[in-house]
Each structure stands twice: as C-alpha cells, then as structure tokens.
C-alpha positions, 0 to 999 in steps of 0.5 A: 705285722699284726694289726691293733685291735681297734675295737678296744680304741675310742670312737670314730666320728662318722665323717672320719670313717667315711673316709674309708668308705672304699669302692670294695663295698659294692661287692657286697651289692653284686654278691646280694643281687648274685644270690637273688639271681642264682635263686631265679634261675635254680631248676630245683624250686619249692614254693616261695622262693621266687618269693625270697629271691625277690626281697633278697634283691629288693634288699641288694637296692638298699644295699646299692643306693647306701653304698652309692650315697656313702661313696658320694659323701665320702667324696665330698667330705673328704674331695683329695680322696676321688683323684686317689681312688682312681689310680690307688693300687688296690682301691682302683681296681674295685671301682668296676664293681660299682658297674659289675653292681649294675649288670647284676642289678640289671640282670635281676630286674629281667629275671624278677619283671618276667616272673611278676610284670605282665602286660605293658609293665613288662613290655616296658620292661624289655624297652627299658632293658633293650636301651640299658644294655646298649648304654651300658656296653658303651659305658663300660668298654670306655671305662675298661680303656680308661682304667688300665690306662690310669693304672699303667700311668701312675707314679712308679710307687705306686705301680702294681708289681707282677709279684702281687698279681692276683685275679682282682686285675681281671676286675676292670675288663668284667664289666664290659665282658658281663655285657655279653650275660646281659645280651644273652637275658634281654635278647630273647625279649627283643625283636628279631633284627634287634636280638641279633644286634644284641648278640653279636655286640655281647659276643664281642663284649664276652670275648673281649673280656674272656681273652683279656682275663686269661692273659691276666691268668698267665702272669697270675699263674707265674705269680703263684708258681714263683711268689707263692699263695696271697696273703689274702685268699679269698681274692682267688675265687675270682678267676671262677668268674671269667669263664663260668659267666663266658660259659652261660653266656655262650649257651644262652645266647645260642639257645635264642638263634633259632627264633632269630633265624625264623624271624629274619630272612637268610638273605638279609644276613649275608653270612647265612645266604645260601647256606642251607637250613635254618634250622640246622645251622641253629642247631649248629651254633647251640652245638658249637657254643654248647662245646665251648661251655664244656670247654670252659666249665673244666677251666673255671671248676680247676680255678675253684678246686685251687682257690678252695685248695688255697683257702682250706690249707690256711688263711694267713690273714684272718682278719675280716676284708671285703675281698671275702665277698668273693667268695660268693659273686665269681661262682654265681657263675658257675652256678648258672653255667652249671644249670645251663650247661646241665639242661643243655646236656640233659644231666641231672648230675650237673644240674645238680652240682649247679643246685648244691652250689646255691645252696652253699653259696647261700649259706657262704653269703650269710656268714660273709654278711654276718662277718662285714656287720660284725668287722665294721662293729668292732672296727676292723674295716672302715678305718684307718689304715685297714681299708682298701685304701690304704697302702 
C-alpha cells in the first residue's frame, strides 16, 4: 500500500511529531561514533584524520544528547507512549540501540583520550573506563533478560511472528555481547589482576551474545528459505554484526594475555599452575583466538555477500527508514575485524579490504545522513503512521 505523500499535507506541531520520535533514532548516534571509531583504528593514515575522527565523534555526542532529550520529551509530552515502547513489535526491539549508542561512545572515548590525553587526564581516563565497563556489563545483561521477557509476554496481537524474523531480534542481546569489544580496549590499560577480571566477564559477555544471535540466525535463515526476502533490506546487514565484533573482539582480547601473564604469578591462577611456559600459552591463546576470528569473518562476509545480494536485486520499499543506518554500524565491525585479523596475519590484502570497507562505509554514512535530514524535511519519518512505532 503506498503511503501519501506527506510532504504535500499541512504542517505538524512539533510536540505532535515528537510523538514519533522512536528509539530507532540512536542509530543514527552508533553509526557516527562507528565511523569515528573505524577511522581511529585504520592502519592506512594521512594527516588530520585523527583529527576528522575526533569531530566526527564529538559531533556522534550532539547526535546523542538531542536524541536523548527527544526521547525524554516525547515521554513526557505524550506519558502512554513509554509503556508501548517497551513491548511494541517493532520499536521495542530498538530500545538496545540507546545502550549499543553507549558501547560505541565509550569505545571512542578510549580510542581518542589514548591519542590526545596524556598524564593524569588519561589515567583518569582508564579509571573511568575500568568502572564504566563493570556498570555497563551489568546494566545491559539485566536489560537483555528483561527485554526478551517482555517481548515474549505481550498480548498475542502483539506478538512477533516467525514469518517476520529478521536479524533486528539479535538487537536485545548486542548490548550485553559488546561488553566483550569494550573488554578488550580498556583491559590493555588496566592492571594485570584487573584486565584479567575484564577479560574473562567480556569473554563470557561476547559468547553469550555470539551463541544467542546465531540461534537467532537459524529461525531467520528458515525465515527467508520459506517467507522470502523482507520488505524492508536494509535490516540484513545487521546479521554482519554478531560475528564480525565476536571476531575482533577475540583477537584483541588474546593479544593482551601476554602482559597479563608476565604480570601475574602462574600459580595464582589455578588453570595455569604448573602448566608450563608463559609465554607459550600466551602465544597459544592468540592462536587459538586468532583461528576463531578466521572462523568467524567467513561467517559474517557470507552474511554481508546475502545482504548486499539482497539490497542490489531490488528494495521494495524505498521509502527512507531509519533501519538504513544499518548499513553502516553492524559492518563497522567488519571493518575492525578485518584490520585485526589482517595485522594478525601479516595480510596486506586483508587489511586492505578492512580500509576499502572504511572508505565505503564513509561515503554509505554520508548519503544515509543526507536521506534522514532529507526524510524528516519532506515528512517521510517522524510522522504518523511511518514510524517505528507504528503498527
């Protein structure tokens, strides 16, 4: 059914379209800090780019604080709209993106303090960071129980139905598995004893998200083998997501375990004691995590290959949405992995795709931005009936 063309209708009162001011709107926030992030870490530099990285972040904050205070005021304004949120079919399940926002926010301040802090600023920093991952972690492993509990609780009506699945129901557990790509920046600035603790909970926190998603994948892959492609394809890119952020994750987690077992006695750590060399079972556990990271980045290239496969034979729904932004954030990861794994390999050809890969994603979160200012000018979004929120 096509939709009026709204642009053409009188004006809105701003209070009347803050009504639909949904929770989809931080994606916009996680994909700005992505690309800030992604710049950060490219090995392939020129001068200023640490530079364009960090106002494209500082720039993701003023993106995150309006979207926050929109959020706010579209709950107060309108009070009926916070309990609907929270078990709507659709706008429930992009609640976690105001958390995914954090975890990207937080991984850029790491990123950006190390290169521009010095002193006790930056060992400030890693204090700060050291508290923000345990209150975090916490935070959104309670959230990712709650969240599926609500969903799996609401009026039948209501309910999400296996002929609509799509990765976007991965979306309530990605908060609590990005505690592992958080454990894995701010342990190498921790204490030995401390980065251990890190580690291990992010290890925990990234499987649990890993193994979650990919049951996730199976009803989504029978999904599509019997339903057919979404309406809406954009949205397939998040399956990238899942395994490229487990994949540099895992690598860069390992790649701290040598310092970590310098650090500590092996005797104090009951697993190791008596097992030999140091040094060898570190470089064991980069092996190990290295192969799990090869393992995982075929598994989240085929995902982007199928989504692309998707989106280039045709969108149905052209309409601008705010799932468009998923083009950028879930291969962010990729990107990163791909840079990992590349300097892990010693590839230049790897590391090279990571790079080609930032520079479209670049250009991909340019033109998304362009349509979102473009959708909310011509009433496209933000308005009734073509909102998240809507049903």
């Amino acid at each position: 059914m096509e939709r009026v063309p709204t642009y053409l209708q009188p004006r809105m009162p701003f209070r009347e379209r803050l009504h639909h001011f949904t929770f989809a709107w931080y994606t916009v926030s996680m994909s700005t800090s992505g690309i800030a992030l992604v710049l950060a870490l490219t090995p392939h530099r020129f001068t200023g780019l640490d530079i364009i990285g960090l106002v494209i972040f500082l720039t993701d904050l003023v993106f995150f604080t309006f979207t926050t205070v929109a959020i706010t005021l579209r709950f107060v304004f309108h009070r009926h709209t916070f309990r609907k949120a929270m078990t709507h079919p659709m706008e429930a399940l992009f609640i976690p993106t105001f958390f995914l926002s954090i975890a990207a926010i937080l991984s850029s301040i790491d990123t950006y303090g190390d290169m521009f802090l010095h002193g006790q600023a930056l060992a400030g920093l890693h204090r700060f960071t050291g508290a923000a991952f345990w209150a975090y972690l916490a935070v959104t492993f309670l959230v990712s129980v709650i969240q599926y509990h609500l969903l799996s609780t609401v009026k039948e009506e209501r309910r999400l139905t296996v002929n609509s699945v799509t990765p976007t129901w991965s979306l309530p557990i990605f908060p609590v598995m990005l505690a592992g790509t958080l454990a894995a920046l701010f342990s190498k600035n921790q204490p030995a004893d401390q980065a251990l603790s890190m580690l291990c909970a992010g290890l925990a926190a990234q499987g649990l998200g890993i193994l979650v998603s990919i049951f996730m994948y199976s009803a989504y892959l029978s999904r599509l083998m019997t339903f057919g492609l979404p309406f809406q394809r954009p949205g397939m890119f998040i399956a990238v997501g899942p395994p490229s952020f487990t994949g540099a994750a895992l690598v860069a987690m390992a790649a701290d375990v040598p310092r970590i077992f310098e650090e500590i006695n092996p005797s104090d750590i009951y697993a190791l004691a008596g097992a030999g060399d140091t040094a060898t079972l570190a470089a064991g556990v980069r092996l190990m995590a290295l192969n799990a990271a090869i393992f995982l980045w075929g598994l989240s290239f085929w995902f982007f290959a199928c989504a692309a496969a998707a989106v280039l034979s045709g969108m149905p729904d052209r309409k601008f949405h705010l799932s468009w932004f998923s083009f950028v954030f879930p291969n962010v990861g990729f990107a990163i992995l791909s840079f990992r794994m590349g300097a892990a390999l010693n590839s230049d050809g790897v590391i090279w795709l990571g790079t080609i890969t930032t520079v479209l994603l670049v250009v991909v979160w340019l033109f998304v931005g362009y349509r979102c200012i473009r959708a909310v000018y011509k009433r496209e979004i933000v308005w009734p009936g073509h909102d998240e929120d809507s049903l």
